[in-house]
TIRO-2110 file (N, C-alpha, C; in Angstrom, 1 decimal):
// TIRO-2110
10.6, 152.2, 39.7, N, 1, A
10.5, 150.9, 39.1, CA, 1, A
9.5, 151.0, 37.9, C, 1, A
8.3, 151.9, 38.3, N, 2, A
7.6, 151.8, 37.0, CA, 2, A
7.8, 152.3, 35.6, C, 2, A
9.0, 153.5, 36.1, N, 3, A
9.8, 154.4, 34.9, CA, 3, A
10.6, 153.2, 34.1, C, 3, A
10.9, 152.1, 34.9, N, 4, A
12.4, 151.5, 33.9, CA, 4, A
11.5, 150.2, 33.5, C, 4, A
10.4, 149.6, 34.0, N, 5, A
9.6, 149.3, 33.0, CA, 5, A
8.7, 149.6, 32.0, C, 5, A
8.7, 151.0, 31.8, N, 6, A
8.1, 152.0, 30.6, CA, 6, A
9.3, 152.0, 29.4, C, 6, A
10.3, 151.8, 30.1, N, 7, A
11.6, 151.9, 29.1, CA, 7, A
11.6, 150.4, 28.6, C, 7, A
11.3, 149.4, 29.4, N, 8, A
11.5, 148.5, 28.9, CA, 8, A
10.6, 148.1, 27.6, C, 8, A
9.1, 149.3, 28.0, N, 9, A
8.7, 149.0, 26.8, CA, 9, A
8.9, 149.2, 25.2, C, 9, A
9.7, 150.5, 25.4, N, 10, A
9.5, 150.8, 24.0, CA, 10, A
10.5, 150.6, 23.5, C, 10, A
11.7, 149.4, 23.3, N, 11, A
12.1, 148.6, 22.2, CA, 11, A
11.3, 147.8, 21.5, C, 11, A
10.6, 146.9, 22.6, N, 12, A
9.2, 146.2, 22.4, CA, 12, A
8.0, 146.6, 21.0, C, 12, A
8.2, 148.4, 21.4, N, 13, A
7.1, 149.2, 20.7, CA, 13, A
7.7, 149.0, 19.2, C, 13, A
8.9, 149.5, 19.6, N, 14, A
10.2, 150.4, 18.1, CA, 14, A
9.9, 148.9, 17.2, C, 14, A
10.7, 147.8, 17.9, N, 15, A
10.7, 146.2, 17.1, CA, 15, A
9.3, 145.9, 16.3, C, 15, A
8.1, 146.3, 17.1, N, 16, A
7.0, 146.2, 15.9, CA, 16, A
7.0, 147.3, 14.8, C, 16, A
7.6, 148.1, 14.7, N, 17, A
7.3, 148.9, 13.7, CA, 17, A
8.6, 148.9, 12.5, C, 17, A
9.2, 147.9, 12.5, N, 18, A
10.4, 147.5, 11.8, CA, 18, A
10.2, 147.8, 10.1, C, 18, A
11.2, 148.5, 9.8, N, 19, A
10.9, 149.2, 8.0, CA, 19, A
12.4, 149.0, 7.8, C, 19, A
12.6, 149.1, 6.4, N, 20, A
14.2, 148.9, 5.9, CA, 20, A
14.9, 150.4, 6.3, C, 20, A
15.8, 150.3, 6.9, N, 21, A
16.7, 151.2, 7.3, CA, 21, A
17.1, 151.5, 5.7, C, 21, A
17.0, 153.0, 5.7, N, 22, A
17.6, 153.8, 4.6, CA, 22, A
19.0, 153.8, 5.0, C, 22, A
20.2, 153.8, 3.6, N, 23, A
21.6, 153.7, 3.9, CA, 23, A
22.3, 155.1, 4.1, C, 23, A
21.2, 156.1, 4.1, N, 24, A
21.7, 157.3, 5.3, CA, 24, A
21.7, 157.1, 6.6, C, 24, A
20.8, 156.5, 6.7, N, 25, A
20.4, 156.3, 8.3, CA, 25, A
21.4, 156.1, 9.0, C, 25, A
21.9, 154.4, 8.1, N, 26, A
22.9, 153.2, 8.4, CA, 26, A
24.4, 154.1, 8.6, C, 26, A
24.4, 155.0, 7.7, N, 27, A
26.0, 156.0, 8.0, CA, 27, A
26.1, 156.7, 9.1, C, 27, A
25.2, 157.2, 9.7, N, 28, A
25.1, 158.3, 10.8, CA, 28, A
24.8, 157.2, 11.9, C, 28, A
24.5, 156.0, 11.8, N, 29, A
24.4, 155.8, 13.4, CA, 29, A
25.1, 153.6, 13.5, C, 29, A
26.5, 154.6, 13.7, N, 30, A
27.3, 153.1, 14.0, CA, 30, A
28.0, 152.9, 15.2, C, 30, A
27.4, 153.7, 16.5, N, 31, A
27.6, 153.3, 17.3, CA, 31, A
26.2, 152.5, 18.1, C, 31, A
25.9, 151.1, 18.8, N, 32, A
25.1, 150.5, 19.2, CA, 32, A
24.8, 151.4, 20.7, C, 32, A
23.6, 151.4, 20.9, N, 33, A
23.3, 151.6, 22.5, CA, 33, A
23.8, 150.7, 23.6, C, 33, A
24.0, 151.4, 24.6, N, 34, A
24.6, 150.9, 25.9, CA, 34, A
24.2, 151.1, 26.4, C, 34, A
23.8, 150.4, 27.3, N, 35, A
23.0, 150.0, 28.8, CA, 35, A
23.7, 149.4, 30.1, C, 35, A
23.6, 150.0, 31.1, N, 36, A
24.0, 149.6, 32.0, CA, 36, A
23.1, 148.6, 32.9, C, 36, A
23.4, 147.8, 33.7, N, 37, A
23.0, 147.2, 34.3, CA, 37, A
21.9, 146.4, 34.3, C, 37, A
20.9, 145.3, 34.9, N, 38, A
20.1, 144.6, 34.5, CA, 38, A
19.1, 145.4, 33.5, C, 38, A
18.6, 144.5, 32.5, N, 39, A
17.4, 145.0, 32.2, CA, 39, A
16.0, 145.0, 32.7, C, 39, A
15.3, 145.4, 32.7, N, 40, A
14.1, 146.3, 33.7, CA, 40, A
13.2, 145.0, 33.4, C, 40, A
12.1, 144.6, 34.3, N, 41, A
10.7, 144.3, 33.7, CA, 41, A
10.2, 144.5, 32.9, C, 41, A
9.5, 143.8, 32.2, N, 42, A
8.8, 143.9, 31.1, CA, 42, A
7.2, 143.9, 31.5, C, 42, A
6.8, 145.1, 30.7, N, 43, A
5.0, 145.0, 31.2, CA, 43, A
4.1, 144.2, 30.1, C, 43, A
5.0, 142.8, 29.5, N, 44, A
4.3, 142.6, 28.6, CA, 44, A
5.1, 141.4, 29.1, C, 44, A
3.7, 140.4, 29.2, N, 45, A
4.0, 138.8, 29.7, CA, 45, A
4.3, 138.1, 29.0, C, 45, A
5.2, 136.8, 29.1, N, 46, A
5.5, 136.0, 28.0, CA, 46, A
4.3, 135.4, 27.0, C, 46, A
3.3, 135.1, 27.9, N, 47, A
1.9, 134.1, 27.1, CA, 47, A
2.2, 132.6, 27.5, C, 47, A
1.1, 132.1, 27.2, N, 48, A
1.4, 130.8, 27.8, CA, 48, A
1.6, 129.6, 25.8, C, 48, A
2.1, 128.7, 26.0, N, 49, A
2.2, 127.6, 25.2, CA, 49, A
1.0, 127.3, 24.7, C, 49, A
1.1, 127.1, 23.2, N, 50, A
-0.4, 126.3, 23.1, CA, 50, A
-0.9, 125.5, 23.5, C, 50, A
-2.4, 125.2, 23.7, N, 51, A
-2.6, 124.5, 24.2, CA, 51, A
-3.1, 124.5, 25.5, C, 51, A
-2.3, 125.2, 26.2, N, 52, A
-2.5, 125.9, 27.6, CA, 52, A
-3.1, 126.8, 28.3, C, 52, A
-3.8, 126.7, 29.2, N, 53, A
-4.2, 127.8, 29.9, CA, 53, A
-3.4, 128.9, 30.2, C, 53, A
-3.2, 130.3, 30.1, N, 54, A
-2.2, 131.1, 30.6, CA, 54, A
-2.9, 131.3, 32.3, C, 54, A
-1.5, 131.6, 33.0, N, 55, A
-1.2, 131.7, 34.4, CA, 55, A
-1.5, 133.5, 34.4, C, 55, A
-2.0, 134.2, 35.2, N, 56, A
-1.8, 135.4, 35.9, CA, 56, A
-0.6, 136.3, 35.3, C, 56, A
0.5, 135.7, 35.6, N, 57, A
1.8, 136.3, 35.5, CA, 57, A
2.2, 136.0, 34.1, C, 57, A
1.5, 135.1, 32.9, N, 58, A
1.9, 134.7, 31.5, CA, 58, A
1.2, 135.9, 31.1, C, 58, A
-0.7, 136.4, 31.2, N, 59, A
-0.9, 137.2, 30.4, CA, 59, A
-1.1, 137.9, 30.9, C, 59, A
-1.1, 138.9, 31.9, N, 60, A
-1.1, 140.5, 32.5, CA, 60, A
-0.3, 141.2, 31.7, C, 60, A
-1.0, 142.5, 31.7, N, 61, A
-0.1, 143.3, 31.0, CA, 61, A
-0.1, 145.0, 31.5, C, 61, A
0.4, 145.9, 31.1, N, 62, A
0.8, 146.9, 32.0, CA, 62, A
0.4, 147.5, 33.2, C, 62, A
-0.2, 148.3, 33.9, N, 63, A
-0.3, 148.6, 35.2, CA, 63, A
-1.0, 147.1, 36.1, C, 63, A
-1.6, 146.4, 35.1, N, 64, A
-1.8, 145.0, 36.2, CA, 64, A
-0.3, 144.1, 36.8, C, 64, A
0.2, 143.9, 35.4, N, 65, A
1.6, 143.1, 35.4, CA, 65, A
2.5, 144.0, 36.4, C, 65, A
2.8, 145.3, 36.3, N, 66, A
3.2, 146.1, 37.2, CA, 66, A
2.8, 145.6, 38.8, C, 66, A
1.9, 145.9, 39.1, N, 67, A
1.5, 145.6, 40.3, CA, 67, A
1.4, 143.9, 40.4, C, 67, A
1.3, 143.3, 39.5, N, 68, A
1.0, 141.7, 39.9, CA, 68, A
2.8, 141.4, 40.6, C, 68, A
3.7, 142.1, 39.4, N, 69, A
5.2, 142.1, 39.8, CA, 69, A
5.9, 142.5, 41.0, C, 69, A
5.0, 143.6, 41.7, N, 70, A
5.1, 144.3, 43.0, CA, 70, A
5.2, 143.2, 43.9, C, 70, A
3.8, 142.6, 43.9, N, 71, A
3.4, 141.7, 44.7, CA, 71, A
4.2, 140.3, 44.8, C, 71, A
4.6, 140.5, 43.8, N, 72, A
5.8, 139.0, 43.9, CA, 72, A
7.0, 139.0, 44.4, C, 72, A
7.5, 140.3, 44.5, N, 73, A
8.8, 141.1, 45.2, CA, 73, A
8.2, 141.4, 46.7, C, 73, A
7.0, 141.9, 47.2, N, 74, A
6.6, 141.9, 48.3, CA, 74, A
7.2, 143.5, 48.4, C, 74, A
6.9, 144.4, 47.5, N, 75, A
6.8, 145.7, 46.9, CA, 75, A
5.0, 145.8, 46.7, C, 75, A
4.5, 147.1, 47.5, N, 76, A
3.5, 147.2, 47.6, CA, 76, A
3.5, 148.1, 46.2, C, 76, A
2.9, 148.3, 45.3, N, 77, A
3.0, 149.1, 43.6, CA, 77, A
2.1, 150.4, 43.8, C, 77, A
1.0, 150.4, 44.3, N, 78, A
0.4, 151.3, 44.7, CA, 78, A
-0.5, 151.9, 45.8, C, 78, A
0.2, 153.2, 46.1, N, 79, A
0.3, 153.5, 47.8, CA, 79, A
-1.6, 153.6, 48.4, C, 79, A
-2.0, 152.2, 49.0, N, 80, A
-3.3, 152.3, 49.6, CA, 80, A
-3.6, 153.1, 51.0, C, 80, A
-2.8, 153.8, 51.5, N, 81, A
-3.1, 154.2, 52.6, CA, 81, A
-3.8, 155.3, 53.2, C, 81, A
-4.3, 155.7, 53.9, N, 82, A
-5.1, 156.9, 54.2, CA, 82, A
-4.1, 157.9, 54.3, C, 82, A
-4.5, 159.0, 54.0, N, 83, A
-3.7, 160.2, 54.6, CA, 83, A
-3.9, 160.4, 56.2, C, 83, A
-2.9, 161.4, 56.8, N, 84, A
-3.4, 162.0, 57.8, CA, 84, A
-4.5, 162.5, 58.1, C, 84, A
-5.1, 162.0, 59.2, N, 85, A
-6.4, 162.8, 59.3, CA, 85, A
-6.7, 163.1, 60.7, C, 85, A
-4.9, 163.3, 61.3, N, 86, A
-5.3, 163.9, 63.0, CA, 86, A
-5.0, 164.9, 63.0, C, 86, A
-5.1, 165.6, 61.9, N, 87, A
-5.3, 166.8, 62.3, CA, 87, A
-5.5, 167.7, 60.8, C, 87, A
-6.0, 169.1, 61.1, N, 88, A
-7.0, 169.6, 59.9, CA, 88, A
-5.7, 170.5, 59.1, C, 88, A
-5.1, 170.2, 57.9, N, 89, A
-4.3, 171.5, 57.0, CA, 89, A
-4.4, 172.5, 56.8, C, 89, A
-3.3, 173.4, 57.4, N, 90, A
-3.5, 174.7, 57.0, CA, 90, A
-2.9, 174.8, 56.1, C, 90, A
-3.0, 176.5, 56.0, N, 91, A
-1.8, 177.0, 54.9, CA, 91, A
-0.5, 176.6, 55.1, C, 91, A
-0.1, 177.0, 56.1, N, 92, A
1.4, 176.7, 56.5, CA, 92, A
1.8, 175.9, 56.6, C, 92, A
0.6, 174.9, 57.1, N, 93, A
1.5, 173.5, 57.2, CA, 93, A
-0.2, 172.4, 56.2, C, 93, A
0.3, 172.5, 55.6, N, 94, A
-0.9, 171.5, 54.4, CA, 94, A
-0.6, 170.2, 54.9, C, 94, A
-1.4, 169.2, 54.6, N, 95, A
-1.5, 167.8, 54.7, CA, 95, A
-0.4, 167.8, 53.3, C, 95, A
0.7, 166.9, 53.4, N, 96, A
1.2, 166.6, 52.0, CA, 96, A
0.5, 165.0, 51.5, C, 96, A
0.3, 164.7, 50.0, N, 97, A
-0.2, 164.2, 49.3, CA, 97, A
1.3, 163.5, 48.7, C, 97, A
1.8, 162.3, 48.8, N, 98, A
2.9, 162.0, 48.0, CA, 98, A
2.6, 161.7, 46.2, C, 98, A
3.2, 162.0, 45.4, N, 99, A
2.3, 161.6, 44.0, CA, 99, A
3.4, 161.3, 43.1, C, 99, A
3.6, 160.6, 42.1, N, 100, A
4.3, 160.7, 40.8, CA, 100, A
4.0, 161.5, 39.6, C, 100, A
2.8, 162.0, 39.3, N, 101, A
2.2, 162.7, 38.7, CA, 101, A
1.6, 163.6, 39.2, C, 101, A
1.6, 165.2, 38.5, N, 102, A
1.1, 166.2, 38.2, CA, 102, A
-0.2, 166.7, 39.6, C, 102, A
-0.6, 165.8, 39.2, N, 103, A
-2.0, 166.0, 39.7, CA, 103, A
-2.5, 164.5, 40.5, C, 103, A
-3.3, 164.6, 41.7, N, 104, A
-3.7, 163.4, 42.3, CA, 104, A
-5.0, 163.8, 43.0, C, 104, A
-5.8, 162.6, 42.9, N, 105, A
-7.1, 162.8, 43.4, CA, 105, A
-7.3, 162.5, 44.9, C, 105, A
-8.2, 162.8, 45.5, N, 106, A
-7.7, 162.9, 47.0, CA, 106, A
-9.3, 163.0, 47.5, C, 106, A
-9.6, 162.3, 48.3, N, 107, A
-10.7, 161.9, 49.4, CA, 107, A
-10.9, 162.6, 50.7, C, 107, A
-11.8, 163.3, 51.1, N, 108, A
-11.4, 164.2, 52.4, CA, 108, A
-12.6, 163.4, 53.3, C, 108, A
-12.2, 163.3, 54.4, N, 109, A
-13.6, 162.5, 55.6, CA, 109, A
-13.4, 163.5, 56.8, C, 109, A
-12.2, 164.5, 57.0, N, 110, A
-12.4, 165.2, 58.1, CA, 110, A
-11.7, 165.2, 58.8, C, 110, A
-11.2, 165.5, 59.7, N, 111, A
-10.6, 165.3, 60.8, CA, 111, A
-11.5, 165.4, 62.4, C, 111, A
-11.8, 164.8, 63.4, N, 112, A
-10.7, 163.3, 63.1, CA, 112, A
-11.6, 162.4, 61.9, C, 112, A
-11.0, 161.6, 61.5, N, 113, A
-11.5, 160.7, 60.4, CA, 113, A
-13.5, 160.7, 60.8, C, 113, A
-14.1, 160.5, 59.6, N, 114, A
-15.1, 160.2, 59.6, CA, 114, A
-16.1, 161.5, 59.9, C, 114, A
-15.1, 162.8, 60.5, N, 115, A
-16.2, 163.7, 60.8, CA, 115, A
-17.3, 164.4, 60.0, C, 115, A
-17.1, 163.8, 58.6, N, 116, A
-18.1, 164.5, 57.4, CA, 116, A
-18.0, 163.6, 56.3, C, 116, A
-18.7, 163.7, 55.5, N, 117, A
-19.1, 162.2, 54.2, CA, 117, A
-17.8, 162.8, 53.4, C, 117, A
-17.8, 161.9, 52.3, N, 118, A
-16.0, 161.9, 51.8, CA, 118, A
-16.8, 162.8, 50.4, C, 118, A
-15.3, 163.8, 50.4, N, 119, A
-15.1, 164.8, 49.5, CA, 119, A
-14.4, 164.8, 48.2, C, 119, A
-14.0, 163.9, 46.8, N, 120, A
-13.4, 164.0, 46.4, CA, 120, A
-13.2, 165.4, 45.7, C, 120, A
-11.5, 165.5, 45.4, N, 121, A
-11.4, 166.8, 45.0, CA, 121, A
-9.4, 166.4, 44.5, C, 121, A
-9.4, 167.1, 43.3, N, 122, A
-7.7, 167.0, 42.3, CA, 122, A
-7.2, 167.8, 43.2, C, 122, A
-6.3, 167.3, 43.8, N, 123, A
-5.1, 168.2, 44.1, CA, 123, A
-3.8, 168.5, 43.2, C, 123, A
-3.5, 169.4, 42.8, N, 124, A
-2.6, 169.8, 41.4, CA, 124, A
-1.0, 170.3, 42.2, C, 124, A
-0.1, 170.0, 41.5, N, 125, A
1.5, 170.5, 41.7, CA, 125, A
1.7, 172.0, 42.0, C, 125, A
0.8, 172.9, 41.4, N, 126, A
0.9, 173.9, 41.0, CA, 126, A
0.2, 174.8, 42.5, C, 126, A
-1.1, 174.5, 43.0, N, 127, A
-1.9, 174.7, 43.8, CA, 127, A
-2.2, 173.7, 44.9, C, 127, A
-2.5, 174.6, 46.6, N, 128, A
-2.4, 174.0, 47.6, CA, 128, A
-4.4, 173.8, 47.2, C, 128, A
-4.9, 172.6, 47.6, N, 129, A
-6.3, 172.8, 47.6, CA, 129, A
-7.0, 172.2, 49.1, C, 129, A
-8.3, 172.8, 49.1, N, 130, A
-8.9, 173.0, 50.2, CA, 130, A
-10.3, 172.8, 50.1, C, 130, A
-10.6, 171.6, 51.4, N, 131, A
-11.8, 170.8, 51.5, CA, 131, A
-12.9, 171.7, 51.8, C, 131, A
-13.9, 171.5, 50.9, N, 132, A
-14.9, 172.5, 50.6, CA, 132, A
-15.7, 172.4, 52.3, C, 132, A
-15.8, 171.2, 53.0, N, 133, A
-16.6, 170.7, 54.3, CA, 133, A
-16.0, 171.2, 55.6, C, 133, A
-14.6, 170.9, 55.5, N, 134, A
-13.9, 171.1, 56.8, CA, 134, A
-12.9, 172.3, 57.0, C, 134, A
-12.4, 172.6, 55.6, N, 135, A
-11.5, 173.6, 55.4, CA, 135, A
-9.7, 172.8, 55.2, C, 135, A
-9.9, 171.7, 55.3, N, 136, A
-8.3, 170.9, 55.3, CA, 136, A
-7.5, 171.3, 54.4, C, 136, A
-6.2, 171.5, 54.4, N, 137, A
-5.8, 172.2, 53.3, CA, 137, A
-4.8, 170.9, 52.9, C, 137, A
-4.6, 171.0, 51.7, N, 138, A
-3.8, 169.6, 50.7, CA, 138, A
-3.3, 170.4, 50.0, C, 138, A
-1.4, 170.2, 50.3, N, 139, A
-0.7, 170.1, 48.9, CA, 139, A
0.4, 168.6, 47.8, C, 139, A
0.4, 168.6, 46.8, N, 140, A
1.1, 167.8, 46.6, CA, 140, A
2.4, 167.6, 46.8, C, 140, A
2.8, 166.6, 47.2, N, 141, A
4.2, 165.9, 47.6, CA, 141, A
4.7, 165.5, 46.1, C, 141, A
5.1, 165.9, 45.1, N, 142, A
5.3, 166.1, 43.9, CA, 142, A
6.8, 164.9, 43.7, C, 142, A
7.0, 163.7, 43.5, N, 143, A
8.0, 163.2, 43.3, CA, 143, A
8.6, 162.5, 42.2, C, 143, A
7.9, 163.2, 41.0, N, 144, A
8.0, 162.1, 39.8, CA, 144, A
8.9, 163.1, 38.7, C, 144, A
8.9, 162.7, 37.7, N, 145, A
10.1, 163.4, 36.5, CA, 145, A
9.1, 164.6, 36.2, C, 145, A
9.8, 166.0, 36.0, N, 146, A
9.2, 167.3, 35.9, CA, 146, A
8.6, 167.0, 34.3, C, 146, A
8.9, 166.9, 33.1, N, 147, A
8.3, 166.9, 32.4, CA, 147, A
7.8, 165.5, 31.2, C, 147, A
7.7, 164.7, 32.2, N, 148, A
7.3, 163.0, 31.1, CA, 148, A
6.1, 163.3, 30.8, C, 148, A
4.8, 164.4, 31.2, N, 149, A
3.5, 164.5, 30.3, CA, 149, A
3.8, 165.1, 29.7, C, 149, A
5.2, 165.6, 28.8, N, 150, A
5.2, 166.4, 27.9, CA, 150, A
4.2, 166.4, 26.8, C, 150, A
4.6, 165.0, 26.6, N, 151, A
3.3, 164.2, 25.1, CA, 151, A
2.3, 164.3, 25.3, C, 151, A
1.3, 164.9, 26.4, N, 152, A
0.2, 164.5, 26.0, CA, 152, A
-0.4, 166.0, 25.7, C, 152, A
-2.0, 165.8, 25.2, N, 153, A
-2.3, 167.5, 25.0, CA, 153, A
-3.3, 167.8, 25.2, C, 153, A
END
């Protein structure tokens, strides 16, 4: 859901940066885009009327509006839950970490819960990592598009 609201944004983006199409451009591209199916959310709120106070849902805007939208579908947007903590990860069998991205930060208290003060520590796609206190081993549950941080550097 949050990928096809990312898409939703960047017509949004393109439309602000509007310049006169050069009439090469215009020759090489005469077929319109097609899209299937509804269009996605928008992470960018209508705004409210002058005059008016805006509402919650008029001015939020990306990962708020995301999640404010979650919550109005009765779609939880971002996963609050504890990991497993009945029991301590090994190698063979690691705690998995579910993530959409690369890398995810991760909280260790012990097994059973609470048995030592909390550890944060990155768990990475690439590498299983392991709580400096207990020894728990964490790898990521990797489920997002292989290369959308291409852009960044």
């Amino acid at each position: 859901m949050f990928n096809a609201a990312l898409r939703a944004v960047r017509p949004v983006v393109r439309s602000t940066r509007k310049s006169t199409p050069s009439t090469a451009f215009r020759a090489l591209s005469t077929t319109t885009p097609r899209f299937s199916g509804p269009a996605p959310p928008s992470l960018f709120g209508e705004g409210a009327k002058a005059g008016e106070i805006p509402s919650d849902e008029q001015q939020a805007t990306g990962l708020e509006r995301f999640q404010l939208l979650g919550e109005m579908h009765g779609v939880e947007a971002f996963d609050l839950e504890p990991l497993d903590s009945s029991r301590v990860g090994t190698l063979e069998d690691p705690i998995k970490v579910f993530s959409l991205d690369t890398s995810r930060i991760v909280g260790c208290t012990g097994s059973p819960a609470e048995s030592h003060e909390l550890h944060w520590f990155t768990v990475k796609k690439e590498k299983n990592r392991r709580c400096p206190e207990c020894g728990s081993v964490y790898a990521l549950d990797f489920q997002g598009v292989e290369h959308h941080d291409a852009h960044h550097h």
